[in-house]
C-alpha positions, -999 to +999 in steps of 0.1 A: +050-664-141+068-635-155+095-660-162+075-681-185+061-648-201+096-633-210+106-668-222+072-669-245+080-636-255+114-640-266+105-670-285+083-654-304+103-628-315+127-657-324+104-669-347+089-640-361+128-628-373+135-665-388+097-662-408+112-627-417+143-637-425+134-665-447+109-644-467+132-625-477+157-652-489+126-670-510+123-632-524+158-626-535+166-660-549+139-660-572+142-670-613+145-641-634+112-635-642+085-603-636+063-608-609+028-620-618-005-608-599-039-594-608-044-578-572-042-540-578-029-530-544+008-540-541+035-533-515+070-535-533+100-543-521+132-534-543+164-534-547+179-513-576+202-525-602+218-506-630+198-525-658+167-532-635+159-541-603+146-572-581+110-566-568+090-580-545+053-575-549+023-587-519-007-586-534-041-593-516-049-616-536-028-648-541+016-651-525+044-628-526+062-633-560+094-619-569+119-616-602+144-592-618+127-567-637+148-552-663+144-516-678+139-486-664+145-486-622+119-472-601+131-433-586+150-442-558+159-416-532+193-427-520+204-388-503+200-388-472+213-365-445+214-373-407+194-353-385+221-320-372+216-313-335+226-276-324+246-277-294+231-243-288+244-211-263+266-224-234+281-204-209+321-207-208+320-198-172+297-229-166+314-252-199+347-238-200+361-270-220+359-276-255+369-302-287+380-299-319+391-323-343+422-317-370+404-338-392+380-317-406+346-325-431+346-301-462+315-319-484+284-295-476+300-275-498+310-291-529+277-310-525+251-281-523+272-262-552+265-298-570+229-290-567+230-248-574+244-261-611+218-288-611+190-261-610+179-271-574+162-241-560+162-230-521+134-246-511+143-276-524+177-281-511+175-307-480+180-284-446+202-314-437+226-307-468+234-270-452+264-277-429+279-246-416+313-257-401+318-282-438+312-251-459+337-231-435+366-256-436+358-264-475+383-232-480+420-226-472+427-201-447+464-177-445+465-184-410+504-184-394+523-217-396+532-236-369+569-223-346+595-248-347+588-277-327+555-268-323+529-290-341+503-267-350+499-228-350+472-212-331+456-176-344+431-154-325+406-126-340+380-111-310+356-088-322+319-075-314+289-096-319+269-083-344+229-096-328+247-086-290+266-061-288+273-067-250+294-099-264+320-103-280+329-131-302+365-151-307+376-172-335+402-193-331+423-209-362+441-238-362+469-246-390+497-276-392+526-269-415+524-271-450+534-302-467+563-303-491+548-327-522+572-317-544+601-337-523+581-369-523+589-395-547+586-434-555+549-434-549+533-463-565+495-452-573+469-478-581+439-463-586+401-485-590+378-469-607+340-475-611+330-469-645+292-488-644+263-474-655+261-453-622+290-434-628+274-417-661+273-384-647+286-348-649+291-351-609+307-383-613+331-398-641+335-368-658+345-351-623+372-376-617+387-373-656+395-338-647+408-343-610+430-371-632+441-342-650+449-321-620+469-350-604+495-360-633+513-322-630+522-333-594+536-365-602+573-375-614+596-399-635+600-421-600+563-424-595+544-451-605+508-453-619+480-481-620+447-484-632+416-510-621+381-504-638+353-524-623+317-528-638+301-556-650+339-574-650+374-559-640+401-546-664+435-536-660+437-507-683+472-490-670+500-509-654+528-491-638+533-458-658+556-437-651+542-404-633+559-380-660+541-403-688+509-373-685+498-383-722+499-421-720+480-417-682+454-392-699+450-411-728+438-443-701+416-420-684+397-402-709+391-435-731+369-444-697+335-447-706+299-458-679+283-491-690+271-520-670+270-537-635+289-534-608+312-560-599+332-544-570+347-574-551+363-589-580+377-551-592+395-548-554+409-583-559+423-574-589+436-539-577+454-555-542+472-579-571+483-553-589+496-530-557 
């Protein structure tokens, strides 16, 4: 008996996911076309576009009908931050092992200094977007480099805890040796860029003109430069420039300008070419 029932129940889950599955198909591959209705209560489904968006509206009266709406797309809320877990207090004399990784995250940061300029005020700054150990490791520290031989460089620091004073507390710094740039040549750079209607923002193609301009003064005559746009087509805009050629690079980059879709498969077929 229990058998049959996990058989009966598995089949109709089957089914429910195909019925699921194949609304959702019959949604998305509509004709481009608003979706018609005179219910007033409507459950929407959407995906956003830059120009629009596809919708699917229920309505209690009559089926689900679907189409590209074009215009303004609805508010969507696409930051989102993972819930943070606190490991908590743990004895070393019960956990006396530990892990740390040398690759470390640095965004929390940049990100909630994104929203201090944007006029975001504490209380509306996600609790999720505060990451203590990013906005430590954002910055670079004058800890000792590494011995030779050795592959990194450990440095100590104890001192008293300020909320218990019958504790002390010990931070450890970690530091590889510094890396040379100025010895490395012959690099051939190809570089695609999003420039579609999502990119027109201070935080966004504007930030990457001037990180542009940062990265010309470290490269040289051997180095090589490339340049894939992507939007609603691809464009080769910069095609193995020389790294000391700063104007002609700038000039490529600051002529960039947001408009359109977003074609990104064709724009990485066209940059691997180019590489």
């Amino acid at each position: 008996m229990n058998a049959t029932m996990n058989r009966m129940t598995k089949l109709l889950a089957c089914l429910f996911a195909v019925l699921f599955a194949g609304t959702l198909a019959a949604c998305f591959s509509a004709p481009d076309q608003a979706p018609a209705g005179t219910g007033e209560e409507k459950i929407s489904i959407g995906v956003p576009y830059d120009t629009g968006f596809v919708a699917c509206d229920s309505y209690e009266e009559g089926p689900a009908e679907c189409g590209f709406w074009y215009g303004d797309p609805i508010a969507w809320n696409t930051e989102e931050y993972g819930v943070i877990r606190e490991g908590g207090f743990l004895s070393t004399r019960a956990n006396p092992l530990s892990t740390l990784s040398a690759d470390v995250d640095t965004a929390s940061y940049a990100n909630l200094r994104r929203m201090v300029f944007d006029g975001y005020g504490v209380d509306e700054i996600p609790a999720g977007a505060v990451r203590i150990e990013e906005m430590l490791n954002y910055f670079t520290y004058d800890y000792a480099e590494p011995a030779a031989g050795e592959r990194f460089s450990v440095t100590t620091h104890l001192g008293p805890c300020p909320w218990n004073p019958e504790t002390r507390l010990l931070t450890l710094g970690f530091a590889t040796a510094r890396e040379n740039t100025e010895t490395i040549r012959g690099r051939n750079l190809v570089f695609l860029i999003d420039v579609s209607g999502s990119m027109d923002s201070r935080d966004k193609l504007d930030l990457l003109k001037d990180a542009f301009a940062v990265l010309v003064r470290s490269l040289g005559r051997d180095d090589r430069i490339s340049i894939v746009t992507y939007a609603s087509g691809e464009e080769l805009i910069l095609e193995g420039a020389r790294g000391d050629e700063a104007r002609t690079i700038m000039r490529a980059i600051d002529r960039l300008e947001a408009s359109g879709s977003t074609n990104g498969e064709r724009g990485l077929e066209r940059a691997y070419e180019v590489a």
